[in-house]
C-alpha positions in Angstrom: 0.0 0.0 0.0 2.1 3.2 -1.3 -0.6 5.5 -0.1 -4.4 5.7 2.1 -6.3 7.7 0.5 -6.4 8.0 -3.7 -7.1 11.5 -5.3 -10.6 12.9 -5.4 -12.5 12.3 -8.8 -15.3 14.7 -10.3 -17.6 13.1 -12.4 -20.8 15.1 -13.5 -24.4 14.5 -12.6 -26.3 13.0 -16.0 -30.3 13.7 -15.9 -31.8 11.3 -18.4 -34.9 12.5 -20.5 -35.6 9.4 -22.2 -34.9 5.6 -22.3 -34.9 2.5 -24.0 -34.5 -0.3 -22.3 -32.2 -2.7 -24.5 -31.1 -5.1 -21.8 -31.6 -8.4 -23.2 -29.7 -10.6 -20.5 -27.7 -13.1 -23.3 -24.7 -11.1 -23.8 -21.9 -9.8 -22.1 -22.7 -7.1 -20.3 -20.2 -4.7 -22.5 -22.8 -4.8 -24.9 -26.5 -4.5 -23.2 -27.5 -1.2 -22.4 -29.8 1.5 -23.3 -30.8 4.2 -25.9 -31.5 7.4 -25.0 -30.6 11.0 -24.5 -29.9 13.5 -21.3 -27.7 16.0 -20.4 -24.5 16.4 -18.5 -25.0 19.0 -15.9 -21.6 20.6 -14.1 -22.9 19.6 -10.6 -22.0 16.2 -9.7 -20.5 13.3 -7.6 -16.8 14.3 -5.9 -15.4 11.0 -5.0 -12.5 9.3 -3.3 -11.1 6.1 -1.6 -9.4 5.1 1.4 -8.1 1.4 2.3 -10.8 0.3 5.7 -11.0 -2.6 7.8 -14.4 -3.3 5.8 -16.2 -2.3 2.5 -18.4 0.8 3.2 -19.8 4.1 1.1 -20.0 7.5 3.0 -22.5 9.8 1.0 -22.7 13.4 2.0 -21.0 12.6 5.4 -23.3 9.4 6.5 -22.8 5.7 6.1 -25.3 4.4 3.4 -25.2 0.5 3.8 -28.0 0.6 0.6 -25.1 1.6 -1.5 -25.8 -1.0 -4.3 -23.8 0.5 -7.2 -20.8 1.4 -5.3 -20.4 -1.7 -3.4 -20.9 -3.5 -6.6 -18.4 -1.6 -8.7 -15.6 -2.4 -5.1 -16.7 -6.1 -5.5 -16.0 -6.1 -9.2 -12.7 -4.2 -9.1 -11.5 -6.6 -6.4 -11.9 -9.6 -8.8 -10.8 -8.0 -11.5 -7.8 -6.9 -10.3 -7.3 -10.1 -7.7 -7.5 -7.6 -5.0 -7.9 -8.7 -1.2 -8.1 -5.6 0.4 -11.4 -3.3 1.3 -12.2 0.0 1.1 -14.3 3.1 2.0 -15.6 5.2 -0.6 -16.2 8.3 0.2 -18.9 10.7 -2.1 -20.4 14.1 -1.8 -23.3 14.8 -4.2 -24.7 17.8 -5.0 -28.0 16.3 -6.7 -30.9 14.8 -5.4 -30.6 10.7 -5.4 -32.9 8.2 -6.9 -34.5 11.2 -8.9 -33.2 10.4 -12.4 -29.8 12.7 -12.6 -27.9 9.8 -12.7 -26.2 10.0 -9.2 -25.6 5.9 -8.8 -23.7 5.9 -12.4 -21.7 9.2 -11.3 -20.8 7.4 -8.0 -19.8 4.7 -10.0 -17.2 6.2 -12.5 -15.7 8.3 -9.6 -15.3 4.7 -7.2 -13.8 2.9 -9.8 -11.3 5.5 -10.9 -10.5 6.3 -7.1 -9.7 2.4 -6.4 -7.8 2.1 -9.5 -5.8 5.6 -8.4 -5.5 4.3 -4.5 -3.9 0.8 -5.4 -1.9 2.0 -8.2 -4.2 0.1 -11.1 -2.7 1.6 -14.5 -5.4 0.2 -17.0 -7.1 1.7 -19.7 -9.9 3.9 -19.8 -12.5 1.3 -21.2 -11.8 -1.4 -18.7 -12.0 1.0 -15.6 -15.4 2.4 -17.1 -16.6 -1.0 -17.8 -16.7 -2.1 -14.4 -18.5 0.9 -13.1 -21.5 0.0 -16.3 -21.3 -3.6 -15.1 -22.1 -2.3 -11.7 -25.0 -0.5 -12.6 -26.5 -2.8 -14.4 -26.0 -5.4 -11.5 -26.8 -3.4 -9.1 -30.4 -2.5 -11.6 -30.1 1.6 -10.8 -29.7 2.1 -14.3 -28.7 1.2 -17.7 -26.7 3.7 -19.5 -25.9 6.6 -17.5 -22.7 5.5 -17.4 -22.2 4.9 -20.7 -23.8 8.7 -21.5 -21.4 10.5 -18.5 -18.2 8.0 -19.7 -18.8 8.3 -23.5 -20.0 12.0 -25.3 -18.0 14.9 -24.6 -20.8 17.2 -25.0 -23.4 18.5 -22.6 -26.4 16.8 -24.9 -26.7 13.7 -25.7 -28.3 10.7 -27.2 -27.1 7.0 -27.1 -28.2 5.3 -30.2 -26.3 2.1 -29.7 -26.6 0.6 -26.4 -23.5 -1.0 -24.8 -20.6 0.5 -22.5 -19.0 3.7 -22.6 -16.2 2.1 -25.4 -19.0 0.0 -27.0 -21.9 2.6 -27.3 -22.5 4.8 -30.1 -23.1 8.3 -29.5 -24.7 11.4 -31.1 -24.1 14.6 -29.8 -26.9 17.5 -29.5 -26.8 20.9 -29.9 -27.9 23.4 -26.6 -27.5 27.3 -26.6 -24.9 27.7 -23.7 -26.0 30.6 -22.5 -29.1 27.8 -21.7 -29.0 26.7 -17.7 -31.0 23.5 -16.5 -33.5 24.1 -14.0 -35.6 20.7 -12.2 -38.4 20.7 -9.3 -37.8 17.6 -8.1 -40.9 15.7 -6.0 -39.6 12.4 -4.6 -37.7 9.0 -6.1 -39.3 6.1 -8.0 -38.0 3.0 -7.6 -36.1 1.8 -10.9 -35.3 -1.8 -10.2 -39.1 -2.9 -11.3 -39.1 -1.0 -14.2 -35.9 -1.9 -15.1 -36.5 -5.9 -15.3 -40.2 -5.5 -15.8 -41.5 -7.3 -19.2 -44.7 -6.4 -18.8 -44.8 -3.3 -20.9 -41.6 -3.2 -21.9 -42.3 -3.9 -25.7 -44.6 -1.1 -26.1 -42.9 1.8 -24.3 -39.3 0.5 -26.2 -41.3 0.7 -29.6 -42.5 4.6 -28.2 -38.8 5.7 -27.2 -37.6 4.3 -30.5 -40.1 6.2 -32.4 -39.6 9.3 -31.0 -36.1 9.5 -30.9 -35.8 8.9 -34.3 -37.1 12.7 -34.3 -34.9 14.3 -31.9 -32.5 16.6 -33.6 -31.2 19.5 -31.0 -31.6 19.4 -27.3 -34.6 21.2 -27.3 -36.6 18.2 -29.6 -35.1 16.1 -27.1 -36.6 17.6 -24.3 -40.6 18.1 -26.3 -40.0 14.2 -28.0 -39.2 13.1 -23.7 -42.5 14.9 -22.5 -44.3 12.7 -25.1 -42.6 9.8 -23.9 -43.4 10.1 -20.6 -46.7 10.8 -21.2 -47.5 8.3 -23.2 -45.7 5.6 -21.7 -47.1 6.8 -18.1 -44.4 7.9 -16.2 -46.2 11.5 -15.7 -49.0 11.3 -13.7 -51.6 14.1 -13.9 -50.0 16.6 -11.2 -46.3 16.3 -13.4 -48.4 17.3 -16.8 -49.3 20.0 -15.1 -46.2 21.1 -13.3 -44.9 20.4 -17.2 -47.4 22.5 -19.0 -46.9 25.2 -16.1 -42.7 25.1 -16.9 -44.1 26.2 -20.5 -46.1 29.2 -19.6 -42.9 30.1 -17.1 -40.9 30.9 -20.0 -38.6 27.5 -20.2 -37.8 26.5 -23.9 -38.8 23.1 -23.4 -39.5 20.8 -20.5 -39.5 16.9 -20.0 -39.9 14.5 -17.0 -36.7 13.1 -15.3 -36.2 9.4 -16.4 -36.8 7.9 -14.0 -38.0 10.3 -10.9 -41.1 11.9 -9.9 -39.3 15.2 -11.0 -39.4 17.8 -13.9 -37.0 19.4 -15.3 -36.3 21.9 -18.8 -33.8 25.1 -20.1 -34.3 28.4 -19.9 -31.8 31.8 -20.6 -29.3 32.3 -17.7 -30.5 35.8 -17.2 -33.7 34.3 -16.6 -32.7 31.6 -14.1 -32.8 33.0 -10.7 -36.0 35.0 -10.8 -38.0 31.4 -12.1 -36.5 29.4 -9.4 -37.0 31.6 -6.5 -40.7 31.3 -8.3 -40.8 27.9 -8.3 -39.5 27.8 -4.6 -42.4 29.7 -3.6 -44.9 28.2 -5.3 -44.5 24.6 -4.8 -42.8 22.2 -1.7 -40.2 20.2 -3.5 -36.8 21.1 -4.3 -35.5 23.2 -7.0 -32.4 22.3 -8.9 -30.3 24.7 -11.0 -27.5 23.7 -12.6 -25.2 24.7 -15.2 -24.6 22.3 -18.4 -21.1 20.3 -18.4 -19.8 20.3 -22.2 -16.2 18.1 -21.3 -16.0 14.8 -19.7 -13.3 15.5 -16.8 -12.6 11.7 -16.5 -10.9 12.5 -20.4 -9.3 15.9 -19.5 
């Protein structure tokens, strides 16, 4: 052990929009995945390790023993790498958890690259972010938000080949920078269900598909993942109207977080502030502002 505690590692927060669940459970897991499309916002997951006594994650200053991703990604490093040791993984997060901005894949990429950093791991880029997608998809908190945050270097995105960071293909989407990201954020929904579920999964992978194939700029993105979740029935009645309300606020376009019980859309910088102290006012949930992130750091 040269050292106890590895560097800290900044990995974005990435708010999906809209999904397609392409998990098909018969190949490796380098290839299954998702399509979809998001954006990579500049607050994020901070993230570093230290060698412990036992495996635990510390987020935001408490012990979270439900730490499935993160305690996935240490258990697949440590075979990987034929690794005895454990280790505490320390994160701060600046965005709301189980909400859809993509906090469990952000964790994910910053644990793996702190382990690899802390025992002096010098692999490549693709095999480090592989085991942080394998985690997620284990672990069922998502699909490809780790392939999104590890993969485009842009701020918009969509995946339109599912598979990890190195396997996935990417298109990048235009956004006005002077554009910031605001999101009134309600409460989790659980993704594990959804995630595995069959039940409708056929119909709502046909709807994503469909739309998608019309989403040129980030602002199509955001209208074509209001249809989506409409449509597939993500948005109850009360987020269709917090949606249509966004609209009349002045925001260019406005879609449902995939997957939270949470909105979120872009409006001008200059107009920003003003609309969230609004929205602070007018409603009890919490309001998330954030600027875009156009580079991946984890490339830089």
């Amino acid at each position: 052990m040269s050292k106890r505690k590895s560097r800290t590692f900044y990995v974005p927060g990435g708010l999906s929009s809209i999904f397609e669940n392409c998990f098909e459970g018969k190949r490796s897991l380098e290839e299954e995945g998702a399509r979809g499309g998001g954006f990579r916002l500049r607050l994020g997951t901070y993230t570093y390790a230290e060698y412990s006594d036992s495996d635990c994650v510390i987020i935001n200053g408490n012990i979270e023993k439900n730490a499935k991703t993160t305690l996935k990604v240490i258990e697949l490093f440590r075979q990987r790498y034929d690794i005895q040791d454990r280790f505490k993984i320390y994160h701060k997060i600046e965005l709301p958890m189980g909400c859809g901005f993509g906090t469990s894949g952000s964790g994910a990429l910053g644990a793996v690259f702190a382990l690899a950093d802390l025992c002096g791991i010098n692999d490549s880029y693709c095999n480090l972010t592989n085991i942080a997608h394998d985690a997620e998809i284990l672990a069922l908190t998502g699909l490809g938000t780790v392939s999104g945050l590890g993969s485009f270097r842009g701020a918009c995105g969509l995946i339109i080949e599912p598979g990890s960071p190195c396997n996935c293909k990417i298109k990048e989407l235009e956004v006005d920078e002077n554009d910031v990201l605001i999101s009134l954020v309600f409460s989790p929904i659980n993704k594990a269900e959804i995630l595995i579920s069959g039940k409708k999964r056929a119909g709502m992978n046909r709807l994503a598909r469909e739309l998608m194939s019309k989403i040129e700029d980030a602002y199509s993105l955001l209208k074509y993942s209001r249809i989506f979740a409409e449509k597939a029935g993500f948005a109850d009645y009360h987020l269709r109207q917090i949606m249509r309300h966004f609209l009349r606020l002045g925001f260019k376009e406005v879609a449902q977080n995939m997957i939270g019980k949470a909105v979120h859309g872009l409006i001008a910088r200059e107009k920003a502030e003003e609309i969230s102290e609004l929205l602070k006012k007018e409603f009890s949930a919490q309001v998330v502002v954030s600027e875009l992130q156009d580079k991946n750091p984890l490339l830089e």
